[in-house]
BAFI-3210 file (N, C-alpha, C; in Angstrom, 3 decimals, decimal comma, padded with zeros to 6 digits):
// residues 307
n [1|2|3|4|5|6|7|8|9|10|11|12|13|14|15|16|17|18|19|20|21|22|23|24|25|26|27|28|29|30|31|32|33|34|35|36|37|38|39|40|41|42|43|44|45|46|47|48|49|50|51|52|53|54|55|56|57|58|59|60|61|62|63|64|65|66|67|68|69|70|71|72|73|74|75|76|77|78|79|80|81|82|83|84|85|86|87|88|89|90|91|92|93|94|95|96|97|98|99|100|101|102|103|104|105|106|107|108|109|110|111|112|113|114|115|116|117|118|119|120|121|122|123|124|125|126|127|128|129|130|131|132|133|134|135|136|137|138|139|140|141|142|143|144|145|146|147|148|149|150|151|152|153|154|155|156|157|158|159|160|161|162|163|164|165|166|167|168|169|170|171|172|173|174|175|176|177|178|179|180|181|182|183|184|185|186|187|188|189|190|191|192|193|194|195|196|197|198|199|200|201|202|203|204|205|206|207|208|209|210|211|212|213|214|215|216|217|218|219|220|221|222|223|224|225|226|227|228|229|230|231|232|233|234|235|236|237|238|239|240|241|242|243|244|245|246|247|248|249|250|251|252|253|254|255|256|257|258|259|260|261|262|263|264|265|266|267|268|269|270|271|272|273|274|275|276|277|278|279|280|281|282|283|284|285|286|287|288|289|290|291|292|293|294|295|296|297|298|299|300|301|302|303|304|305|306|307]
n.u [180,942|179,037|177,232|176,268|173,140|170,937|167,976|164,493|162,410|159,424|156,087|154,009|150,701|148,822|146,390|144,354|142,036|138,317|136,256|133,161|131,455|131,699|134,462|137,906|140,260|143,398|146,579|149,416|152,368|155,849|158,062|159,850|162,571|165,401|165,363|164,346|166,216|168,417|167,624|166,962|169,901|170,383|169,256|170,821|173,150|174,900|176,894|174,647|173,839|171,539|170,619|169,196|165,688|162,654|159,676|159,192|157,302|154,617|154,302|157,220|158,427|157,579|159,134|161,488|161,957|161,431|163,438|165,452|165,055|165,132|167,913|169,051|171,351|170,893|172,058|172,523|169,806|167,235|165,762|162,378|161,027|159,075|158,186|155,917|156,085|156,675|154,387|152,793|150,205|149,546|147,886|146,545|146,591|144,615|146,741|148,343|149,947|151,211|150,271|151,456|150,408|151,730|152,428|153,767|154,534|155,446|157,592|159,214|161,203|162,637|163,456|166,291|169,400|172,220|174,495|173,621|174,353|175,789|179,418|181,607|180,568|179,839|182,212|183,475|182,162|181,719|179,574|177,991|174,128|171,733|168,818|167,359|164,818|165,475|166,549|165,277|164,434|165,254|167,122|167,182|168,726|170,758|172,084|172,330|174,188|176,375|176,621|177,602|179,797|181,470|181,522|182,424|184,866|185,690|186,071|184,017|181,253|178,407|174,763|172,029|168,907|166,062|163,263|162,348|163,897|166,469|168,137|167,928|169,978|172,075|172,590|173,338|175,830|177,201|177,318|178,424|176,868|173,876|170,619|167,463|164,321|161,741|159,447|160,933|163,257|162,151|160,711|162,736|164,948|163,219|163,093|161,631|162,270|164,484|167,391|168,268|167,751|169,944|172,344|171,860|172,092|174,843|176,169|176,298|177,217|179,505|178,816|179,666|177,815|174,987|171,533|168,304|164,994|162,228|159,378|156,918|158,413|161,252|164,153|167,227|171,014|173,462|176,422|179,509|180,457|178,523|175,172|172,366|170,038|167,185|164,957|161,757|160,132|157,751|154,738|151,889|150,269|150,573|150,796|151,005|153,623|155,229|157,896|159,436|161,736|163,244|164,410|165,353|167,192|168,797|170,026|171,755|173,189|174,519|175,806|177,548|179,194|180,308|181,229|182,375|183,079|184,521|185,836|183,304|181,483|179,843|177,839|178,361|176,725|174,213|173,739|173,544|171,182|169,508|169,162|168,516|166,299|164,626|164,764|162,857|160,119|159,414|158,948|156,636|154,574|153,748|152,213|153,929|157,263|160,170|159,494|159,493|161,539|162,697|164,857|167,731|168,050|165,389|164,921|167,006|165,649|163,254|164,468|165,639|163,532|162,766|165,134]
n.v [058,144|058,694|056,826|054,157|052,291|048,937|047,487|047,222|049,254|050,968|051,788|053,002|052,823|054,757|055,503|057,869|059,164|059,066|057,718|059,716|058,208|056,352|054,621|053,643|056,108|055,816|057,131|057,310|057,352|057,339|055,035|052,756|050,803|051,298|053,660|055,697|055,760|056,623|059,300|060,912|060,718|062,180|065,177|065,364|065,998|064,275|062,330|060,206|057,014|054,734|051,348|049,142|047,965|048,828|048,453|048,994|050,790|053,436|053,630|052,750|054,819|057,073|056,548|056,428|059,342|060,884|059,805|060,850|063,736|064,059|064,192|061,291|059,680|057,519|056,124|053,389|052,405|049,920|048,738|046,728|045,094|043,060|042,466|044,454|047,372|046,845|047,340|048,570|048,201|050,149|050,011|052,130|052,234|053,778|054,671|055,319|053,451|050,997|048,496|046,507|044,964|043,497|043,635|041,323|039,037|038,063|041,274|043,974|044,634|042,267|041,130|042,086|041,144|039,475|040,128|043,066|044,378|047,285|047,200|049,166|050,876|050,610|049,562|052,484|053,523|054,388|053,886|050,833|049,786|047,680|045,715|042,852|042,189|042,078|039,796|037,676|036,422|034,196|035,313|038,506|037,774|036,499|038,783|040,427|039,339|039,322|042,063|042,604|041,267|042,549|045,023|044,215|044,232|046,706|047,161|048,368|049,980|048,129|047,443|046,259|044,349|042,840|039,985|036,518|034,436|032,545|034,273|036,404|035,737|035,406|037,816|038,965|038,574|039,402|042,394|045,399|047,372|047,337|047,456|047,387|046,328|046,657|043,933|043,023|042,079|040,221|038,683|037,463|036,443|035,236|035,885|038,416|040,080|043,104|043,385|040,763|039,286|041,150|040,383|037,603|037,651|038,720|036,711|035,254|036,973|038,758|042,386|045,776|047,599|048,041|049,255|049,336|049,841|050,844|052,238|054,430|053,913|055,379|054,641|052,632|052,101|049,497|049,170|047,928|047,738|049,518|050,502|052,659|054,353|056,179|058,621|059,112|061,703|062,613|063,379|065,407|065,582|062,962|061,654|058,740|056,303|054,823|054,989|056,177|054,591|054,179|056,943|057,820|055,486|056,708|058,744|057,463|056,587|058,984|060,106|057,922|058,795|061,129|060,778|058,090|054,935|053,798|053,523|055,213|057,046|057,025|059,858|060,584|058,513|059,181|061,531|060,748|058,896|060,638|062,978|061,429|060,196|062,494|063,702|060,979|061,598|063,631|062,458|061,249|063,022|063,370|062,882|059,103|059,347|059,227|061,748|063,886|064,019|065,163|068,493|069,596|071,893|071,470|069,482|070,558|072,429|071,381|069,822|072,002|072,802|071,273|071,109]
n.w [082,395|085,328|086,506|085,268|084,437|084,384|083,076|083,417|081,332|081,343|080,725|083,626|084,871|086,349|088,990|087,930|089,452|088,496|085,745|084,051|083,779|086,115|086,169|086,545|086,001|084,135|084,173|081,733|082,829|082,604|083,654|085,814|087,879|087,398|085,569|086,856|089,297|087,760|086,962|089,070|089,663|087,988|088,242|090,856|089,404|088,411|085,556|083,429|082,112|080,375|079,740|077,968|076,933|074,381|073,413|069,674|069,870|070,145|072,961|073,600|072,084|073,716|075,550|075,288|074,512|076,951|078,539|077,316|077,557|080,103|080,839|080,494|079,010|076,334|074,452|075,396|074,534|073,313|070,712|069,883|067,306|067,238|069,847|072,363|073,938|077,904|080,639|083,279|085,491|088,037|091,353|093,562|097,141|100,148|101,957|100,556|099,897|097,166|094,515|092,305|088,474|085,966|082,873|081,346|079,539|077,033|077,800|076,333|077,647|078,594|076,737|075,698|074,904|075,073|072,660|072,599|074,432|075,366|076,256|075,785|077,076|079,834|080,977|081,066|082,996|086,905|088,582|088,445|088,192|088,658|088,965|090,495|088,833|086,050|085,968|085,701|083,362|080,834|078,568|078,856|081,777|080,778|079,720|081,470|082,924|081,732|081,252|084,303|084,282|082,565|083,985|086,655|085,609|085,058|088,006|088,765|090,972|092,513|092,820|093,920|093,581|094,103|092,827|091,656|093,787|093,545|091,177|093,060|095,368|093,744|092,463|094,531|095,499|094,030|094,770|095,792|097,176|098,289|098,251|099,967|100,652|103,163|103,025|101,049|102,305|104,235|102,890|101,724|103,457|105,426|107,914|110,641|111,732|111,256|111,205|112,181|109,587|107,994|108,764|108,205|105,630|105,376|106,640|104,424|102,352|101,490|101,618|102,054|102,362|103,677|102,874|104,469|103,566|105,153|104,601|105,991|108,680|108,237|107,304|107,390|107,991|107,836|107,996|108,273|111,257|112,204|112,828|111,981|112,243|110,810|111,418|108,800|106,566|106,868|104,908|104,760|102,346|100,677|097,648|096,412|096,682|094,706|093,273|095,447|096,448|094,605|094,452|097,200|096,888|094,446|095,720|097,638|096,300|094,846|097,633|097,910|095,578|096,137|098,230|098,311|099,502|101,743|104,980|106,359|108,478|111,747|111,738|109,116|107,659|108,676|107,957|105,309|105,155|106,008|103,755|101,797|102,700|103,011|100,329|098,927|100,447|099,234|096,857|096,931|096,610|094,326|091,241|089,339|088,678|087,345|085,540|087,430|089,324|092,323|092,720|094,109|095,808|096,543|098,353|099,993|100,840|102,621|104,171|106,015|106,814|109,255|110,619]
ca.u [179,679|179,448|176,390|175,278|171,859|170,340|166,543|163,346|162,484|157,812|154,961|153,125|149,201|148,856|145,071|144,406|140,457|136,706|135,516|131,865|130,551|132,360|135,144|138,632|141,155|144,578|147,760|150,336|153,333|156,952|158,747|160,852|163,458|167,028|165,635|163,803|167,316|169,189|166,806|167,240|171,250|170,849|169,132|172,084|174,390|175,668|176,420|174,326|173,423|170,690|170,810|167,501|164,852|161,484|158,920|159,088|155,988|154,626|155,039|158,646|159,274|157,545|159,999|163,176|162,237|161,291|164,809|166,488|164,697|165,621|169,505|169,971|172,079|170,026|172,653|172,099|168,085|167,352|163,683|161,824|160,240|157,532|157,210|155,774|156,901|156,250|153,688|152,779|149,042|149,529|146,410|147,182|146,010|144,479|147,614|149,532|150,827|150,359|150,532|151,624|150,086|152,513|151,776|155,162|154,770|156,608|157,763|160,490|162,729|162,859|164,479|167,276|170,221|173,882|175,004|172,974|174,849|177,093|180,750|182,128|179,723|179,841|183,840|183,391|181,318|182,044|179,105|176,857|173,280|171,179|168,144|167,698|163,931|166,098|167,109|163,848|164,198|166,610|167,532|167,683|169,414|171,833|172,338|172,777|175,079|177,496|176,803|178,021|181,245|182,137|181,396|183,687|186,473|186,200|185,901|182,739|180,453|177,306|173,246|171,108|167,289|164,427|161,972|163,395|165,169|167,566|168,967|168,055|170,559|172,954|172,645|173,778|176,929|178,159|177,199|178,986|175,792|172,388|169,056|166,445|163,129|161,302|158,978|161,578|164,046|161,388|160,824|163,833|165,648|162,445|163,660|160,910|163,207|165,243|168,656|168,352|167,774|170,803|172,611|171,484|172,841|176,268|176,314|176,823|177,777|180,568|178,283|180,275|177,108|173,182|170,881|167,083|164,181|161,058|158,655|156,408|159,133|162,367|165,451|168,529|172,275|174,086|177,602|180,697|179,338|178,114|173,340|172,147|168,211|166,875|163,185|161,332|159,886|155,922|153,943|150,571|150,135|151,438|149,719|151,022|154,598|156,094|159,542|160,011|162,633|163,980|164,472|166,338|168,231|169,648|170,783|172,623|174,433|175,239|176,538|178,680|179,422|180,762|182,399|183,021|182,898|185,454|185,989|182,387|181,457|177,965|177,591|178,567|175,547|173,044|173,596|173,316|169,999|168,574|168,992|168,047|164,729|163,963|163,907|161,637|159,216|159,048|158,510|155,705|153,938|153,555|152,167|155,131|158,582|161,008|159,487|159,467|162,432|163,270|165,993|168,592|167,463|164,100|164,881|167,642|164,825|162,408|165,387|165,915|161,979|163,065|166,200]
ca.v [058,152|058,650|055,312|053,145|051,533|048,489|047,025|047,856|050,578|050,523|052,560|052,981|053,284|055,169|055,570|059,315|060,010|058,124|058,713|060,214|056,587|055,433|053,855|054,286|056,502|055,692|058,243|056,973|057,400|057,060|054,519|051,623|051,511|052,168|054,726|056,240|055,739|057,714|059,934|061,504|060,712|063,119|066,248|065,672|066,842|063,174|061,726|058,881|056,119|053,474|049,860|048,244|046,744|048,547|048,208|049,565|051,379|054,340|054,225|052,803|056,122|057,986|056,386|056,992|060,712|061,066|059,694|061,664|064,967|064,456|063,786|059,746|058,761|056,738|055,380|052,065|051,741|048,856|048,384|045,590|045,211|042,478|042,312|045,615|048,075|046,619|047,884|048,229|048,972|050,461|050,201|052,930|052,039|055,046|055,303|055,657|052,284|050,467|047,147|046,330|044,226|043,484|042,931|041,647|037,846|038,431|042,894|044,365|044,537|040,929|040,895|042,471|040,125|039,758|040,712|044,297|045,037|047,933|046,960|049,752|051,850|049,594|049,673|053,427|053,800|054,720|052,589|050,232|049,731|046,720|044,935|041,619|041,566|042,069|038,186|036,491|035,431|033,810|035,865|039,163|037,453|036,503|040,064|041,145|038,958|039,637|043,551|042,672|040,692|044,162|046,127|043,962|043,866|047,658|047,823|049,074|049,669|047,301|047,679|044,636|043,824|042,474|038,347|034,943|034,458|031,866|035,375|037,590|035,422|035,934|039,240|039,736|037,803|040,552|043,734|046,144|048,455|046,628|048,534|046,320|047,111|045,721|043,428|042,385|041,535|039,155|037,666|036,847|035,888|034,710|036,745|039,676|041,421|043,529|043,337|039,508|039,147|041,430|039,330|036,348|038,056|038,927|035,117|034,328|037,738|040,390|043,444|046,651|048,817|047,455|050,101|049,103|050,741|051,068|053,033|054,842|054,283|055,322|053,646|052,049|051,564|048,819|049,325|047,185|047,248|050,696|050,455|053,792|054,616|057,725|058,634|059,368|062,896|062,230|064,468|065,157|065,339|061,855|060,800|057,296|055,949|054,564|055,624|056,707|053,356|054,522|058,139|056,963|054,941|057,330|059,979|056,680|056,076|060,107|060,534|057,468|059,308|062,045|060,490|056,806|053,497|053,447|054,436|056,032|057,415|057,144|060,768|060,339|057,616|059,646|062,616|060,205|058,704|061,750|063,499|060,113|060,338|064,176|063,105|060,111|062,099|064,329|062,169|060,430|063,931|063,266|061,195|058,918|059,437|059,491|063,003|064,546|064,010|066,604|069,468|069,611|073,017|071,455|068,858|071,233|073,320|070,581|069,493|073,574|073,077|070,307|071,476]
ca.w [083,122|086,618|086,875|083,965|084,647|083,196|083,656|082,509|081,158|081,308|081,515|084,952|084,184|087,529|088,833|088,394|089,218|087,992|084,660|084,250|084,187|087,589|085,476|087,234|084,905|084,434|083,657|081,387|083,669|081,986|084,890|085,736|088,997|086,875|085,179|088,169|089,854|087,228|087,075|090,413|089,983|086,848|088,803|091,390|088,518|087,255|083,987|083,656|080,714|080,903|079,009|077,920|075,754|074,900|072,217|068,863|069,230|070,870|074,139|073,293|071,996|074,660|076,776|075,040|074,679|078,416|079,419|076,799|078,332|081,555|080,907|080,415|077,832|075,333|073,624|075,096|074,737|072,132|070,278|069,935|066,241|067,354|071,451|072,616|075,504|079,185|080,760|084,534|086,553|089,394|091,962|095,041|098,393|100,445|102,575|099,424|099,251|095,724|094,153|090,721|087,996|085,130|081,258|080,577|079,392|076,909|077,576|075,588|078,469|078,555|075,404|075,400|074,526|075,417|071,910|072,503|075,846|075,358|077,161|076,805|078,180|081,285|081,307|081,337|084,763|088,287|089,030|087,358|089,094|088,449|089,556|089,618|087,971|084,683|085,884|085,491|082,086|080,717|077,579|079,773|082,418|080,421|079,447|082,744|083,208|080,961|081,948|085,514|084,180|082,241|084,951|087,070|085,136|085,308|088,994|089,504|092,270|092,426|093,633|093,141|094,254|093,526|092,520|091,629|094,820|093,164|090,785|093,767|095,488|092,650|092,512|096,180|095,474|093,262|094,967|096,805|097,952|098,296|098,991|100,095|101,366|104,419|102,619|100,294|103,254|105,192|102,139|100,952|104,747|106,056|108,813|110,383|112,005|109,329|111,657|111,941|108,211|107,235|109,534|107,139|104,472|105,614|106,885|103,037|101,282|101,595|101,391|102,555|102,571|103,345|103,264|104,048|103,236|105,824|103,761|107,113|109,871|107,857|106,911|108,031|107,287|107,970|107,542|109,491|113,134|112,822|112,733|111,566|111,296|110,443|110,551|107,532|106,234|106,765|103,962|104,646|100,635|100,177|096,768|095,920|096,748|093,592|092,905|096,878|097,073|093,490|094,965|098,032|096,559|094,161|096,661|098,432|095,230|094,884|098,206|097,669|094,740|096,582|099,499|098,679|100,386|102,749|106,171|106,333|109,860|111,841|111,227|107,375|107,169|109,293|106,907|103,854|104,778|106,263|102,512|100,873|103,109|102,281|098,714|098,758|100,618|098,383|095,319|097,307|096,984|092,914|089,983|088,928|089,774|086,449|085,410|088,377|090,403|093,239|092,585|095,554|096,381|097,096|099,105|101,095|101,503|103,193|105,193|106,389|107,950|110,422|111,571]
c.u [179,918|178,317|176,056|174,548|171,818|169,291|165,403|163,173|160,754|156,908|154,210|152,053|149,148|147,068|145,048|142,476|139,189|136,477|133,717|130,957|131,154|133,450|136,798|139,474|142,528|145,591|149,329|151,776|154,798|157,685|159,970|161,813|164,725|166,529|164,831|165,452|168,118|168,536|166,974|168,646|171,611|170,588|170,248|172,975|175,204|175,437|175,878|173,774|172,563|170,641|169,808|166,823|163,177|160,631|158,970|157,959|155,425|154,834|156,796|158,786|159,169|158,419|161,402|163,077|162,178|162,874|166,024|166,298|165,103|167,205|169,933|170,260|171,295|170,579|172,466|170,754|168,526|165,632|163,611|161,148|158,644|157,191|157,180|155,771|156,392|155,214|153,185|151,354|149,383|148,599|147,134|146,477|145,494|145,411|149,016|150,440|150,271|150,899|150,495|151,077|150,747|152,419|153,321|155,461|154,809|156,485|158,956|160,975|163,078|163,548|165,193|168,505|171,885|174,402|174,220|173,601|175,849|178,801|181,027|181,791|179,552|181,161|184,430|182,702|181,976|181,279|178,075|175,507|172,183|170,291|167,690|166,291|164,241|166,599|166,036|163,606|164,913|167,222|168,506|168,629|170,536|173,178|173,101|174,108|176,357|177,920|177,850|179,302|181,866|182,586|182,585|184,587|186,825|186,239|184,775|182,010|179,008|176,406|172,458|169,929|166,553|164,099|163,045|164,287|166,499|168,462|168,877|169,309|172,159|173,422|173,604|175,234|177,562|178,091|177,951|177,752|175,055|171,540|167,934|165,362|162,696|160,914|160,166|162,635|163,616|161,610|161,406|164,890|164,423|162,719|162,157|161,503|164,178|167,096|169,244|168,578|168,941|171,689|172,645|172,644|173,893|176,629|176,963|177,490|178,499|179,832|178,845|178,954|175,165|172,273|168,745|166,122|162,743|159,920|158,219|157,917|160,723|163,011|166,435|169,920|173,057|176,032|178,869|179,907|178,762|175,937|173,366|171,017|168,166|165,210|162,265|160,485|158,341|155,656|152,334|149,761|150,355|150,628|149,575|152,853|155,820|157,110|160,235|161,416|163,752|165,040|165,446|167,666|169,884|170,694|172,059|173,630|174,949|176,104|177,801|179,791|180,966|181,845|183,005|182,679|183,066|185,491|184,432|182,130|179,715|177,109|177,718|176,456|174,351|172,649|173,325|171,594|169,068|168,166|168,043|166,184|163,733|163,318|163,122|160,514|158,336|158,801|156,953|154,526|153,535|153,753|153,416|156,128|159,537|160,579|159,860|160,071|162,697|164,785|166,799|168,072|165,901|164,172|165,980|166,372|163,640|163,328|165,478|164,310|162,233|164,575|165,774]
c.v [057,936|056,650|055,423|052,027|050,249|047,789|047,065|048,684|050,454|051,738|052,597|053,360|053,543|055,614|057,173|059,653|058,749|059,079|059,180|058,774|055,537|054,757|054,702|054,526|056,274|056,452|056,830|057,020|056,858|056,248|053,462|051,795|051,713|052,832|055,856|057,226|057,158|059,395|061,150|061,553|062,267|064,741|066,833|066,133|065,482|063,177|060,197|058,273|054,899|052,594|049,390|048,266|047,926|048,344|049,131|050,492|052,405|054,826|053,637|054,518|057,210|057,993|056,682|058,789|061,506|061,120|060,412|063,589|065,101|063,778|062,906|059,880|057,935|056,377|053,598|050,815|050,855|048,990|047,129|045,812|044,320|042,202|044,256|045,629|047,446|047,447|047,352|048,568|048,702|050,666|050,990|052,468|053,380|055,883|055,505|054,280|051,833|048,688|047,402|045,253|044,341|043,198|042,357|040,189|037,431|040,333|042,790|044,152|043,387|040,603|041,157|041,198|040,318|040,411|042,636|044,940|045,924|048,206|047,806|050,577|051,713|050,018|051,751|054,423|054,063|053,593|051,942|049,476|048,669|046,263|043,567|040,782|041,632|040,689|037,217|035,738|034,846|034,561|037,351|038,951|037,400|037,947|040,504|040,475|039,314|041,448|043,842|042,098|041,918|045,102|045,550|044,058|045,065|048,447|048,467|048,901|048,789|048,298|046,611|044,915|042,864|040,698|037,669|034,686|033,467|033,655|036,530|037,231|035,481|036,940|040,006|039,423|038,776|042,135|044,421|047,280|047,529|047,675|047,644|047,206|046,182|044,654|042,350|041,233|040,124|038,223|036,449|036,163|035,023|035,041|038,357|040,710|041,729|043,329|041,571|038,824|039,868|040,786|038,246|036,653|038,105|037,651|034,633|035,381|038,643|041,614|045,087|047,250|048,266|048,591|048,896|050,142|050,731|051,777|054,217|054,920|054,467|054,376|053,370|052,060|050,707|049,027|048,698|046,980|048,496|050,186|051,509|053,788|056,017|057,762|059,155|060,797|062,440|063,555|064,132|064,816|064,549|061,767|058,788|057,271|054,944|055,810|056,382|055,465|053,869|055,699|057,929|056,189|055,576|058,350|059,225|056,743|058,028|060,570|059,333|057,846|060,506|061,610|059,206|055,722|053,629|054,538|055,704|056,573|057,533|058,487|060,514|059,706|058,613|061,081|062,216|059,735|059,730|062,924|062,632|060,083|061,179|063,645|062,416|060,633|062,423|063,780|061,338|061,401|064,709|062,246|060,687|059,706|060,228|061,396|064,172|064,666|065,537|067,416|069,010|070,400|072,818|070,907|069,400|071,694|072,522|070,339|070,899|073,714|072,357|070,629|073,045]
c.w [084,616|087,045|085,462|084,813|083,860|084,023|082,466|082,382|081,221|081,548|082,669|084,504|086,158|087,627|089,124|088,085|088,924|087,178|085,096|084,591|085,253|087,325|086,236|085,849|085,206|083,905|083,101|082,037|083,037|083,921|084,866|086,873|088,142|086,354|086,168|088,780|089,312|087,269|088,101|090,517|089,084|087,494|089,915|090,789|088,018|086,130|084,350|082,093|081,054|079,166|079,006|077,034|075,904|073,585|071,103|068,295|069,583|072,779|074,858|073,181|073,106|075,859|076,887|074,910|076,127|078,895|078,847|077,497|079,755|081,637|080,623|079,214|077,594|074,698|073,515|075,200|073,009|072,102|069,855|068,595|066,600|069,024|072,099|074,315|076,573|079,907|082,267|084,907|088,172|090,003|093,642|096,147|099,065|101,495|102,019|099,013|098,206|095,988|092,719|090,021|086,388|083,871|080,659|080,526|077,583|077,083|077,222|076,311|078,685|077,646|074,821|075,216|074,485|074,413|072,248|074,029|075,410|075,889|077,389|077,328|079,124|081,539|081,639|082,288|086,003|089,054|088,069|088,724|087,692|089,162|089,169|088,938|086,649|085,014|085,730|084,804|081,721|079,083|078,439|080,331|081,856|079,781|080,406|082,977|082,642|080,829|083,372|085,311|083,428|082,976|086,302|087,040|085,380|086,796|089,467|090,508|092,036|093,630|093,185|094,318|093,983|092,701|092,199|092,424|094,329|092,282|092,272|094,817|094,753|092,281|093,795|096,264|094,578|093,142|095,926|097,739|097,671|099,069|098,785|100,887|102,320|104,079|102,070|101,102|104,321|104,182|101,605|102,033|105,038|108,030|109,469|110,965|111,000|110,206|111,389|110,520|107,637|107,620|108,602|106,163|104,454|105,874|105,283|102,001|101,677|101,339|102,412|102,690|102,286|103,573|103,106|104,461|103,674|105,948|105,485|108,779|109,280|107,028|107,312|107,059|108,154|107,056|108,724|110,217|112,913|112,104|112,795|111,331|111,761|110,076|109,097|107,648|106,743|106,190|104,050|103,295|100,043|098,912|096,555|096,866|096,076|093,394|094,105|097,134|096,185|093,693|096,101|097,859|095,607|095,008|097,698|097,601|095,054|096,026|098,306|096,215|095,362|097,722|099,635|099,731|101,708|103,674|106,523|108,133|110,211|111,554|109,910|107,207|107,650|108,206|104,953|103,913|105,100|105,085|101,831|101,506|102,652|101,165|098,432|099,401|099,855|096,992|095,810|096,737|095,267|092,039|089,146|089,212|088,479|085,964|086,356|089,728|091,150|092,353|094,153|095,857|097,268|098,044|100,718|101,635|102,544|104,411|106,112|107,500|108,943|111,340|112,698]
res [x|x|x|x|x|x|x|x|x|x|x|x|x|x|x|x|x|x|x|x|x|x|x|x|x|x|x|x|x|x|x|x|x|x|x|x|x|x|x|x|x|x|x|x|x|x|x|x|x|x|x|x|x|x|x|x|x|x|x|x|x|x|x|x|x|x|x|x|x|x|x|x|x|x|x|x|x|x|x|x|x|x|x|x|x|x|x|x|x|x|x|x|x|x|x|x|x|x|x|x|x|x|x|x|x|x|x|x|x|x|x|x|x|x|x|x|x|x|x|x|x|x|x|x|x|x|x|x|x|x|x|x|x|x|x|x|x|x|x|x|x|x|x|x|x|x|x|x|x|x|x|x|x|x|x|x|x|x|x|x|x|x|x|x|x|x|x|x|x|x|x|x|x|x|x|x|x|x|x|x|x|x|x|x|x|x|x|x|x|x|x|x|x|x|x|x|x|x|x|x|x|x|x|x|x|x|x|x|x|x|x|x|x|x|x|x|x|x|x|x|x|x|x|x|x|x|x|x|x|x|x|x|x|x|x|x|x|x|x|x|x|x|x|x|x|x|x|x|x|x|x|x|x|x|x|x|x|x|x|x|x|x|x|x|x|x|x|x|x|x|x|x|x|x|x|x|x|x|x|x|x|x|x|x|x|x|x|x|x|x|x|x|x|x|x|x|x|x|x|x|x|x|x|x|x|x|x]
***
């Protein structure tokens, strides 16, 4: 496998419309960020496999056939007989930003369990990509954990994010790439400038490669001494902006795919996030993300209008 995932795997109830009686409607939406991630790694032309927990019940299955249709390896999804699939509402803002509201006290993906981690499907990666709201619980967590000591042993590349700043802390301590978002970065430095705050970060963690993620004014790379921003696509058609971070992120992990860590150049980066941008545009510009990842061809072709 070129990336093995692991996370949640969840439905997005995405707001699509008002019923006849003023009642807002919601679209089932197959989601989650690792399988988002892969998702977009898989249309690039990787092999990819995702690790995780969802309910034994229908929109469990709708979720394992989704990720089997669009390329992931499903070998290492697990079902849940009595806690059912995770489940997300998404409420859009009218400049496309959302907010999430989570049904997941207890959600399958919470309950995945160290014995259910596949090793050597981990030991057989290029990279293994992780976030660290799979650390919240302590069953999960412990999962993960023992995912990321596999994935060590075999050298792999790291990506970590996301709540419980004690694991999001934890997380950062064993990544080689990090993709953080603006929000996430204040949060979690207490920092509002995003330079100052990566700054923070490097203060306590070895991170060869920080990319952050400035939804409206771009994105950045942090790499050695070299600062890299790149403005963002603006789509008049934006709909929502779930799975634009997911989207991004993958195309970071494909062109390190392609060209590696080391020795990168400020050109290199400027041509990595300026792809990585294209694409999240363009997923902004449709309901949910996992179905409907860009082609390359599409996103060359968006890129081909600006040059």
């Amino acid at each position: 496998m070129d990336v093995v995932a692991l996370g949640e795997l969840l439905i997005d109830f995405t707001e699509n419309g008002i019923s006849s009686q003023g009642n807002p409607l919601f679209e089932a939406n197959p989601g989650g960020a690792p399988c988002n991630v892969l998702a977009m790694l898989t249309k690039l032309g990787h092999k990819t496999a995702f690790i995780g927990k969802v309910g034994n019940d229908f929109f469990g299955k709708q979720l394992e056939q989704t990720i089997m249709e669009v390329g992931i390896d499903a070998s290492g999804l697990q079902k849940d007989d009595d806690v059912h699939t995770t489940l997300a509402l998404v409420h859009t803002y009218p400049d496309g930003d959302r907010d999430f509201s989570f049904y997941r006290n207890p959600g399958a993906d919470m309950m995945l369990t160290e014995e259910e981690v596949p090793e050597e499907l981990i030991k057989g990666t290029r990279i293994f990509h992780f976030g660290t709201l799979s650390m919240t619980h302590e069953g999960v967590r412990n999962a993960t954990k023992k995912a990321l000591r596999a994935a060590k042993e075999a050298g792999a590349v790291w990506n970590s994010l996301d709540e419980a700043k004690e694991q999001v802390l934890y997380g950062l301590g064993q990544c080689d790439i990090l993709k953080i978002s603006d929000n996430e970065i204040q949060w979690l430095t207490g920092e509002e400038d995003f330079t100052k705050g990566v700054h923070w970060i490097l203060e306590r963690y070895h991170i060869p490669l920080i990319l952050v993620s400035m939804g409206r004014e771009g994105s950045r790379a942090y790499y050695k001494d070299l600062i890299v921003e790149v403005k963002p696509f603006i789509q008049k058609n934006t709909i929502e902006t779930t799975g634009a971070g997911d989207t991004f992120c993958a195309c970071v992990l494909h062109y390190i795919l392609e060209h590696g860590l080391t020795d990168l150049t400020e050109n290199d980066l400027k041509e990595m996030l300026t792809f990585a941008n294209a694409a999240a545009s363009i997923i902004t510009t449709r309901k949910g993300a996992l179905r409907v990842m860009p082609e390359r061809e599409e996103v060359e072709k968006l890129l081909s209008c600006f040059n």
